[in-house]
PDBQT receptor file of N, H, CA, C and O in Angstrom, charges set to zero:
ATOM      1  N   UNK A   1       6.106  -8.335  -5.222  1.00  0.00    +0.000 N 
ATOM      2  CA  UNK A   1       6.160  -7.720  -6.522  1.00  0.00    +0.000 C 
ATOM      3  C   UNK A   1       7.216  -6.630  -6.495  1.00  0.00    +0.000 C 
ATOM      4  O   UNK A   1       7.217  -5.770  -5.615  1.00  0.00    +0.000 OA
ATOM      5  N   UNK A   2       7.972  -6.669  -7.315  1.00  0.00    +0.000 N 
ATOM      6  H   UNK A   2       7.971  -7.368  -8.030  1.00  0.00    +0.000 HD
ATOM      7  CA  UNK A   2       9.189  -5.351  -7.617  1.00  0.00    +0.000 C 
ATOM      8  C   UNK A   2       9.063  -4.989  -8.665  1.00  0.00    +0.000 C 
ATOM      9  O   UNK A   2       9.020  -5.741  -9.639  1.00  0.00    +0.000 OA
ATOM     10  N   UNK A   3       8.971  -3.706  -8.708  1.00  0.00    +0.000 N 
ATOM     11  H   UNK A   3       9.006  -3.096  -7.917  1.00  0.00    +0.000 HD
ATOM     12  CA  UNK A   3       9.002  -2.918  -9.851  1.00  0.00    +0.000 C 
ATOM     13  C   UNK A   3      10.418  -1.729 -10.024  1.00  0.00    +0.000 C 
ATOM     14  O   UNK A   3      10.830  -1.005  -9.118  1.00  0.00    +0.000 OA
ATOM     15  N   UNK A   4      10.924  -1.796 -11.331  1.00  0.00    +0.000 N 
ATOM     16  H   UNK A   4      10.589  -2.385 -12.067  1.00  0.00    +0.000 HD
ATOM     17  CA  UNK A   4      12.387  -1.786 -11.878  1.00  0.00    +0.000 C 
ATOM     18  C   UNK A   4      12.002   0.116 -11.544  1.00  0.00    +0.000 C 
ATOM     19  O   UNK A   4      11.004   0.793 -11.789  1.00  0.00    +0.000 OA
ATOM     20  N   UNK A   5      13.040   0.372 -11.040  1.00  0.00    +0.000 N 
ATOM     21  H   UNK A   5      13.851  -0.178 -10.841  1.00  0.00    +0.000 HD
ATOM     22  CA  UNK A   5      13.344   1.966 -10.834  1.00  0.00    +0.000 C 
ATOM     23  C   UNK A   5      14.639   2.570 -11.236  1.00  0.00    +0.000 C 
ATOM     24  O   UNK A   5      15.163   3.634 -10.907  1.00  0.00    +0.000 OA
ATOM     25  N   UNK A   6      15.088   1.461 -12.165  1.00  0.00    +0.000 N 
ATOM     26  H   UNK A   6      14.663   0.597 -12.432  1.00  0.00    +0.000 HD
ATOM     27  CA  UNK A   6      16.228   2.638 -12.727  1.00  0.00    +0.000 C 
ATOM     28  C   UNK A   6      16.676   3.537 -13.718  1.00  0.00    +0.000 C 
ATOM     29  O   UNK A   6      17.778   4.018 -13.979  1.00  0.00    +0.000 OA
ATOM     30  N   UNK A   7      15.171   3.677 -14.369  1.00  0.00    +0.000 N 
ATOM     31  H   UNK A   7      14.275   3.286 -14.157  1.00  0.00    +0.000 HD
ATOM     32  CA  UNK A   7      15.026   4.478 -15.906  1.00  0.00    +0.000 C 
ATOM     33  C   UNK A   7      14.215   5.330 -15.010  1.00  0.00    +0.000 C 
ATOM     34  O   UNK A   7      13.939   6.372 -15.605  1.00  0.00    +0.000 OA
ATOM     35  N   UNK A   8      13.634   5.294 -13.593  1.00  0.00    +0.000 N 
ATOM     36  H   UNK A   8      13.858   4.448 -13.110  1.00  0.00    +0.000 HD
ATOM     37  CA  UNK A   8      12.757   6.513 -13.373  1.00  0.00    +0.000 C 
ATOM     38  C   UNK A   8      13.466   7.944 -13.035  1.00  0.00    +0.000 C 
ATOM     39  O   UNK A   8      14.582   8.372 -13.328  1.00  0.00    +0.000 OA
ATOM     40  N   UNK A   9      12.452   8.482 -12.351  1.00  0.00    +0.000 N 
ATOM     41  H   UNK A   9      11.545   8.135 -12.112  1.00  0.00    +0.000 HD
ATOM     42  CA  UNK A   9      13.440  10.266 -12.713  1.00  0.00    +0.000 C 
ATOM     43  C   UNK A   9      14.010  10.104 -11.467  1.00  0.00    +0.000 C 
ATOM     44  O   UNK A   9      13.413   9.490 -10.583  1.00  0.00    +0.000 OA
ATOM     45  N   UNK A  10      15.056  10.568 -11.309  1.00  0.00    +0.000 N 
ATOM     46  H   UNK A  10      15.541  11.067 -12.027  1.00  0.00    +0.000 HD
ATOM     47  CA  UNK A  10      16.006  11.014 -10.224  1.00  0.00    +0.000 C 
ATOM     48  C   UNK A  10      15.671  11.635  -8.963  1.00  0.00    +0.000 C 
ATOM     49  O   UNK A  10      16.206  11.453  -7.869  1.00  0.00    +0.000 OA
ATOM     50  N   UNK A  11      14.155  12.833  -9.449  1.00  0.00    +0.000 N 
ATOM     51  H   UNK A  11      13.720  12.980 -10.338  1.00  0.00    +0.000 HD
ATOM     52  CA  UNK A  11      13.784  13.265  -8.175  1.00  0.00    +0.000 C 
ATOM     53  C   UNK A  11      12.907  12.365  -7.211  1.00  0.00    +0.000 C 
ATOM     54  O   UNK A  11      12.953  12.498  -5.988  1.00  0.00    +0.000 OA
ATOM     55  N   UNK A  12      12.090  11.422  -7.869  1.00  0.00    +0.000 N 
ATOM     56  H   UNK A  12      12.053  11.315  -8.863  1.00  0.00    +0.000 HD
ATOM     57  CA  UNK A  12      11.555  10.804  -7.266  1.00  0.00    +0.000 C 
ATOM     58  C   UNK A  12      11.618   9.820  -5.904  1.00  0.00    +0.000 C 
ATOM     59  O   UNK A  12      12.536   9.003  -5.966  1.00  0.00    +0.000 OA
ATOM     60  N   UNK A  13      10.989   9.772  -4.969  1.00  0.00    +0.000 N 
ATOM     61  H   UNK A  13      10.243  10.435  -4.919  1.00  0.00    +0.000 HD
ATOM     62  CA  UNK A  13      11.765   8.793  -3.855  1.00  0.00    +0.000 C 
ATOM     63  C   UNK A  13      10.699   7.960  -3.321  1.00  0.00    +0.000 C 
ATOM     64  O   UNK A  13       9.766   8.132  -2.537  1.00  0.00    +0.000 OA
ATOM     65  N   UNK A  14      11.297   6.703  -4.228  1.00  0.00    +0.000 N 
ATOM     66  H   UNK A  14      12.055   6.563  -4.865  1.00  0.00    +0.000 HD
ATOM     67  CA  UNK A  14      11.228   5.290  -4.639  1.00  0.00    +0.000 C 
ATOM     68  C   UNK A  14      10.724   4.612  -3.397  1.00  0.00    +0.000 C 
ATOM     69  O   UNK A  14       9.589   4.163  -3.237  1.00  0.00    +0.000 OA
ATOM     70  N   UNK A  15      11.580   4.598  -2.659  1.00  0.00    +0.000 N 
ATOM     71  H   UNK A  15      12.502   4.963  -2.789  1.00  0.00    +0.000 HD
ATOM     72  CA  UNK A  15      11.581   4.019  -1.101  1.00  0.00    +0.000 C 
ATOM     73  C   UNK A  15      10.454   4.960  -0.415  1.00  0.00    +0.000 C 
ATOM     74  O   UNK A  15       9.934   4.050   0.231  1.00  0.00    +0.000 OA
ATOM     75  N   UNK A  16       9.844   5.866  -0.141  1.00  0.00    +0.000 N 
ATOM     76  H   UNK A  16      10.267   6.605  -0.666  1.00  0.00    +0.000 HD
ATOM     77  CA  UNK A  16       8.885   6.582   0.199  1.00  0.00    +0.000 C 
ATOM     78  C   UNK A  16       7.732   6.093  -0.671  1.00  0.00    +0.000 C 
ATOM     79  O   UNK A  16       7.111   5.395   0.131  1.00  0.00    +0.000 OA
ATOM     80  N   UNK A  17       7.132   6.041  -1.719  1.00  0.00    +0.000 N 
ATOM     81  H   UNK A  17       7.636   6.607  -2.371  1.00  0.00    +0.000 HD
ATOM     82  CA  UNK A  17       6.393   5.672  -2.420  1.00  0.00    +0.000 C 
ATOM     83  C   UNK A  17       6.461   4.037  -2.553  1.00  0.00    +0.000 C 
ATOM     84  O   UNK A  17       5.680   3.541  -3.365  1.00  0.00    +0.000 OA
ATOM     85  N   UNK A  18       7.241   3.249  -1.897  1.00  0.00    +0.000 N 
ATOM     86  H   UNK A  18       7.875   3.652  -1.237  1.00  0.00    +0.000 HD
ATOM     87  CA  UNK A  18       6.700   1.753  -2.172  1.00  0.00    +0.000 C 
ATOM     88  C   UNK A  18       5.783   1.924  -0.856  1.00  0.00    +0.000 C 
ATOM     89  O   UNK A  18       4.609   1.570  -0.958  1.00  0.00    +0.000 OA
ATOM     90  N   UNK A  19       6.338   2.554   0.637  1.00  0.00    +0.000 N 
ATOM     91  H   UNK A  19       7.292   2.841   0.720  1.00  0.00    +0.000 HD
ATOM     92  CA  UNK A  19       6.085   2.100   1.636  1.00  0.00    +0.000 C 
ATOM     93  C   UNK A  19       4.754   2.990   1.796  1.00  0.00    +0.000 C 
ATOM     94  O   UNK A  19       4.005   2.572   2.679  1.00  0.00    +0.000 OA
ATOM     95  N   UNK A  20       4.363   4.017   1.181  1.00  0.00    +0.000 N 
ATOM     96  H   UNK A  20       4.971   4.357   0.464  1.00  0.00    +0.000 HD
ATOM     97  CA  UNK A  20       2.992   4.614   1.213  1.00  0.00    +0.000 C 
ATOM     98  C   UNK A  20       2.130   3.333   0.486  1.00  0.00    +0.000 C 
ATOM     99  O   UNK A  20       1.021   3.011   0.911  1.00  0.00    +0.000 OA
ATOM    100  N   UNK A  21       2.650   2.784  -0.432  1.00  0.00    +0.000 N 
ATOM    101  H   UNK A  21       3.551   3.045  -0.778  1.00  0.00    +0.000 HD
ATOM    102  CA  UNK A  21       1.612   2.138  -1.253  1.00  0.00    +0.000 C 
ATOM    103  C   UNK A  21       1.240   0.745  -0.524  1.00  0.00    +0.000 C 
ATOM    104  O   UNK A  21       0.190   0.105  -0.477  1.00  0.00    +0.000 OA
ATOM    105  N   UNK A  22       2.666   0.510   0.087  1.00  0.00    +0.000 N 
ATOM    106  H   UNK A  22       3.519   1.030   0.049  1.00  0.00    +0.000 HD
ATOM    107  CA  UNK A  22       2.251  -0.518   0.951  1.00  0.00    +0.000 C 
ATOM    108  C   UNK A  22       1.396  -0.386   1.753  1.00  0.00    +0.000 C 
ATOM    109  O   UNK A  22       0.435  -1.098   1.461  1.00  0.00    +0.000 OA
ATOM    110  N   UNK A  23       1.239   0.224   2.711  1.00  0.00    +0.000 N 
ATOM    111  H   UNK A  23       2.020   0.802   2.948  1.00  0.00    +0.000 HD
ATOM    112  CA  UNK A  23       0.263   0.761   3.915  1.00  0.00    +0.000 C 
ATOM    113  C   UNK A  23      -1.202   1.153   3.454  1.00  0.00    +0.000 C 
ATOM    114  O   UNK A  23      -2.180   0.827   4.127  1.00  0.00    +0.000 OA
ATOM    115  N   UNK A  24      -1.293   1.772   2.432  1.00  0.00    +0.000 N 
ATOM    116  H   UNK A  24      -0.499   2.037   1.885  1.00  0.00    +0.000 HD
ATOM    117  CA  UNK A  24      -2.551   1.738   1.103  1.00  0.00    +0.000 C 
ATOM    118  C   UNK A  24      -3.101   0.195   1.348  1.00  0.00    +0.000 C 
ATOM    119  O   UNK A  24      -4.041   0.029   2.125  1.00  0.00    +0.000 OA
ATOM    120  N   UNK A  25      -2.657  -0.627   0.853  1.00  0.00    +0.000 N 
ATOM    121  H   UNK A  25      -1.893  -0.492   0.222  1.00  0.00    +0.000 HD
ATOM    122  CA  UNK A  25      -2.474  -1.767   0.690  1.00  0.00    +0.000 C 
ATOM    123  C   UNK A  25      -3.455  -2.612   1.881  1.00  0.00    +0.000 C 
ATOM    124  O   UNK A  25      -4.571  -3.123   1.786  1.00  0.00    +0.000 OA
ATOM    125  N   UNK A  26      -2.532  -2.505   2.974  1.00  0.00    +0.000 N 
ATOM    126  H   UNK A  26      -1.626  -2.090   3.052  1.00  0.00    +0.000 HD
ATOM    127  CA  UNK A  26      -2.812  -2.795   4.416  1.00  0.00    +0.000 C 
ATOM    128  C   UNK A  26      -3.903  -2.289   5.060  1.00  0.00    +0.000 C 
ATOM    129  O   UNK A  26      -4.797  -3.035   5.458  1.00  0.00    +0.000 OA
ATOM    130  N   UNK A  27      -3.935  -0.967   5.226  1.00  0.00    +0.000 N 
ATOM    131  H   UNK A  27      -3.208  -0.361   4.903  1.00  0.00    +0.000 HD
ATOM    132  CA  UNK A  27      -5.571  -0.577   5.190  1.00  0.00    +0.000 C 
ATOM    133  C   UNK A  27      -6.623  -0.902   4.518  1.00  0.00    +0.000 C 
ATOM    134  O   UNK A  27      -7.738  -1.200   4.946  1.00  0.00    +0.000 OA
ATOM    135  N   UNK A  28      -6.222  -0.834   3.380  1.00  0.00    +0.000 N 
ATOM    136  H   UNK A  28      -5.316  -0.592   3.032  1.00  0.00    +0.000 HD
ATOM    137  CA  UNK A  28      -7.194  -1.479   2.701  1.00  0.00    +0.000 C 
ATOM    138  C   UNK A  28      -7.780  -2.755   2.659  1.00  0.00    +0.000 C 
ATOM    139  O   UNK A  28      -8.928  -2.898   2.240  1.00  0.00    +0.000 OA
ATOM    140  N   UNK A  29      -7.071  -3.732   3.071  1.00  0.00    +0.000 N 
ATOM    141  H   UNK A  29      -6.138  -3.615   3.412  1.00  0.00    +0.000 HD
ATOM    142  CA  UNK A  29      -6.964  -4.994   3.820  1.00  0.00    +0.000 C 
ATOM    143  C   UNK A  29      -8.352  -4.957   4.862  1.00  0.00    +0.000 C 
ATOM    144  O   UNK A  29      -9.446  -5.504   4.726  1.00  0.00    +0.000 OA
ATOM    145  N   UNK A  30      -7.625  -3.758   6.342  1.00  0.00    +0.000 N 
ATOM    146  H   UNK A  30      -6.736  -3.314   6.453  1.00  0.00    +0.000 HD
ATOM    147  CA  UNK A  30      -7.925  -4.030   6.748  1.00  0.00    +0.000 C 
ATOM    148  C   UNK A  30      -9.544  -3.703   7.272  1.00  0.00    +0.000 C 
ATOM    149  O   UNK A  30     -10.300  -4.176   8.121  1.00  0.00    +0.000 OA
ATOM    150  N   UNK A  31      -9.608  -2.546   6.191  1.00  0.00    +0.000 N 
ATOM    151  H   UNK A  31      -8.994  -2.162   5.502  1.00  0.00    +0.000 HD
ATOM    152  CA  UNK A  31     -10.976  -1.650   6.143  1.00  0.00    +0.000 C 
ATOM    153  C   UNK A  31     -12.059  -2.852   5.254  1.00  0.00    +0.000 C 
ATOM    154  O   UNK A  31     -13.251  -2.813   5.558  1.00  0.00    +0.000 OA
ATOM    155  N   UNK A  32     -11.692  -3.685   4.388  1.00  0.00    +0.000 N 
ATOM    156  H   UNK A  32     -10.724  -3.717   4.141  1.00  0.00    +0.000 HD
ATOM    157  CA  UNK A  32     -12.734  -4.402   3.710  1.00  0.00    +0.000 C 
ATOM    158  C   UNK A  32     -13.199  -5.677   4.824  1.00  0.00    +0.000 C 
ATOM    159  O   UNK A  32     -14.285  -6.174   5.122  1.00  0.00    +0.000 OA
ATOM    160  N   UNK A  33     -11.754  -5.920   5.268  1.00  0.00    +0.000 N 
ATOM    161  H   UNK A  33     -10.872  -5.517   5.027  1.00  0.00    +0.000 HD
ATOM    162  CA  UNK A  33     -12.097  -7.458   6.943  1.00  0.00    +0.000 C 
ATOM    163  C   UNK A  33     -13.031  -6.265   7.272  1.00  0.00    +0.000 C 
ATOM    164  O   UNK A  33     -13.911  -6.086   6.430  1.00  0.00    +0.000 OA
ATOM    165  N   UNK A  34     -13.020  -5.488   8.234  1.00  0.00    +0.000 N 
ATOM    166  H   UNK A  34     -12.305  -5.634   8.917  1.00  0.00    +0.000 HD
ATOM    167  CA  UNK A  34     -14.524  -4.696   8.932  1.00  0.00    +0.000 C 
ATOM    168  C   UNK A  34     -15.146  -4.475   8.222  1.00  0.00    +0.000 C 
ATOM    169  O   UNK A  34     -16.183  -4.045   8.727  1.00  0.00    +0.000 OA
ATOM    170  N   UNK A  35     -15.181  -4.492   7.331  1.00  0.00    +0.000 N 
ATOM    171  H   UNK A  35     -14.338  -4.841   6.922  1.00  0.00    +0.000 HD
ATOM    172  CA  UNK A  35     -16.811  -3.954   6.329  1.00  0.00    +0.000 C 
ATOM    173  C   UNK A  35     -17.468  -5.311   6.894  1.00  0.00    +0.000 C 
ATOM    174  O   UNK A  35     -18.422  -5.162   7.658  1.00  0.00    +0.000 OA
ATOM    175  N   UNK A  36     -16.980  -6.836   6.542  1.00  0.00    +0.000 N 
ATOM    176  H   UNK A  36     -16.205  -6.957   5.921  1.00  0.00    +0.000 HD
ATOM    177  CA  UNK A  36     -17.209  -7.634   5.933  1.00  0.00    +0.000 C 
ATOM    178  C   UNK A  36     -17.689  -8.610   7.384  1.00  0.00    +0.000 C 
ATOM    179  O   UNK A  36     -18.431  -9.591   7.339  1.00  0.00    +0.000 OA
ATOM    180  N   UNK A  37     -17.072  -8.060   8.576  1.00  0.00    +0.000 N 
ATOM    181  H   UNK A  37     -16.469  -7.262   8.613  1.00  0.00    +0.000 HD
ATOM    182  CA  UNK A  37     -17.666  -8.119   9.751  1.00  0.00    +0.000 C 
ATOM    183  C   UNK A  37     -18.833  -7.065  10.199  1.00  0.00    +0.000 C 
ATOM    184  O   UNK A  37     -19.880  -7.497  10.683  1.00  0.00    +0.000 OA
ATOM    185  N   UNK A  38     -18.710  -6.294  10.099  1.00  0.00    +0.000 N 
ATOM    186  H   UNK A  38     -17.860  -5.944   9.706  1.00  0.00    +0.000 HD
ATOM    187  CA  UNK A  38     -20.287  -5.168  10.126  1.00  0.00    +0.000 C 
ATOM    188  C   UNK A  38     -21.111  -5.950   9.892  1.00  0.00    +0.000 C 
ATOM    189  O   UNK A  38     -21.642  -6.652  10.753  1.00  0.00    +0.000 OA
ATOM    190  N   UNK A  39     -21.519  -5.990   8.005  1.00  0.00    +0.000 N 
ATOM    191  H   UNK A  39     -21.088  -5.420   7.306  1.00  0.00    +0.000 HD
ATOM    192  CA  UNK A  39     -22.353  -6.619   7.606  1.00  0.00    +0.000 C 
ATOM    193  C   UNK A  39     -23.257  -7.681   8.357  1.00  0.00    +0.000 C 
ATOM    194  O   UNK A  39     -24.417  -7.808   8.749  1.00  0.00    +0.000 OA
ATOM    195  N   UNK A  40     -21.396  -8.751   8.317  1.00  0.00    +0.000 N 
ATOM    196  H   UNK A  40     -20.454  -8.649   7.998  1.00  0.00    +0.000 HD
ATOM    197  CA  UNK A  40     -22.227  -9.961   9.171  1.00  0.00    +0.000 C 
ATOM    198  C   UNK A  40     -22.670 -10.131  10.205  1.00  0.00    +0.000 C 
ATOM    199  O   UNK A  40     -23.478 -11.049  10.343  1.00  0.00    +0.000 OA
ATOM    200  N   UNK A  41     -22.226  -9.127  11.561  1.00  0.00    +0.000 N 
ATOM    201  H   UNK A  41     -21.569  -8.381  11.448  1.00  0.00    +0.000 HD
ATOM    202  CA  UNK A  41     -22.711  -8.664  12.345  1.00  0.00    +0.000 C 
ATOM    203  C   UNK A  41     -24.285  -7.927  12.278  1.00  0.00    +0.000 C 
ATOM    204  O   UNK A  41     -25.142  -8.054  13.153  1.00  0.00    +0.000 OA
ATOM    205  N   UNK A  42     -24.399  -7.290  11.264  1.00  0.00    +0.000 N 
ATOM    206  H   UNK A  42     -23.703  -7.187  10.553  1.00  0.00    +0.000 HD
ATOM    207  CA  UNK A  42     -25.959  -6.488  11.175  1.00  0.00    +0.000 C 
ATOM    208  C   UNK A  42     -27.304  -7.717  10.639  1.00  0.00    +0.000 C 
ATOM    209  O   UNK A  42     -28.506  -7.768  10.902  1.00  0.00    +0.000 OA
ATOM    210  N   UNK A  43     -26.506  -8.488   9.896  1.00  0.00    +0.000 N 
ATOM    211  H   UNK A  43     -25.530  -8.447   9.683  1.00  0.00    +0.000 HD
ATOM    212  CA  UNK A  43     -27.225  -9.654   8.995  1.00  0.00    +0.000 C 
ATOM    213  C   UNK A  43     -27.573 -10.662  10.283  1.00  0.00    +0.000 C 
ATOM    214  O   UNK A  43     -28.385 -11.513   9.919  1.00  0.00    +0.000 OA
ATOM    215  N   UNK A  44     -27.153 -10.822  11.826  1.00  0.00    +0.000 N 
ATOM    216  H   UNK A  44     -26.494 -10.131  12.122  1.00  0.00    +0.000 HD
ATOM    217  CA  UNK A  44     -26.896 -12.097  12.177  1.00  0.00    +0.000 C 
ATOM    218  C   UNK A  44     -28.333 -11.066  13.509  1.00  0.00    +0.000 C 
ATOM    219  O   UNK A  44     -29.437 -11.374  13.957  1.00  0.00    +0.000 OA
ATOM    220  N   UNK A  45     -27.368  -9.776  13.652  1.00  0.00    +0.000 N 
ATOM    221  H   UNK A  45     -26.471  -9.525  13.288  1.00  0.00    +0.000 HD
ATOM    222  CA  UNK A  45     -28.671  -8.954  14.919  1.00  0.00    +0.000 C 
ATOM    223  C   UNK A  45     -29.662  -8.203  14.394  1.00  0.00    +0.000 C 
ATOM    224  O   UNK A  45     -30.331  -7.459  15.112  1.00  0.00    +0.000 OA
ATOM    225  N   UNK A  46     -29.850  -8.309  13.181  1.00  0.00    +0.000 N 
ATOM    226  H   UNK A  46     -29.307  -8.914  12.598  1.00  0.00    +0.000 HD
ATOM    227  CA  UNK A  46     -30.974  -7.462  12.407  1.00  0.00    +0.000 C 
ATOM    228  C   UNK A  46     -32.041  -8.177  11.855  1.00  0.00    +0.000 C 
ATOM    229  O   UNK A  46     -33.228  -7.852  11.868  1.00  0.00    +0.000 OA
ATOM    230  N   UNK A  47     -31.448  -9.336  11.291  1.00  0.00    +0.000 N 
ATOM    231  H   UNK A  47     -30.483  -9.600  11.281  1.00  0.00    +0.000 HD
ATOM    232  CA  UNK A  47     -32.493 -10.067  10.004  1.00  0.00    +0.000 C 
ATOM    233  C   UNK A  47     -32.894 -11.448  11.397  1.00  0.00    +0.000 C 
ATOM    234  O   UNK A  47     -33.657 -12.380  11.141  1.00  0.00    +0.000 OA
TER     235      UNK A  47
């Protein structure tokens, strides 16, 4: 996905803010895979 940056403001830095959002992104990824192993892990030694 690209989003158009050439009407935005000047101070802003574009390239810093894709690659935070990316990594947002990626964690987030990778924090819901472990939730989603926990669970099934607690569901498989619990129940």
């Amino acid at each position: 996905m690209s989003v158009d940056t050439s009407k935005g403001h000047p101070a802003m830095d574009y390239n810093q803010h894709n690659g935070t959002y990316n990594a947002f992104l990626r964690y987030s990824k990778v924090g819901i895979v472990l939730l989603v192993l926990l669970l099934g892990g607690m569901y498989y030694f619990l129940v």
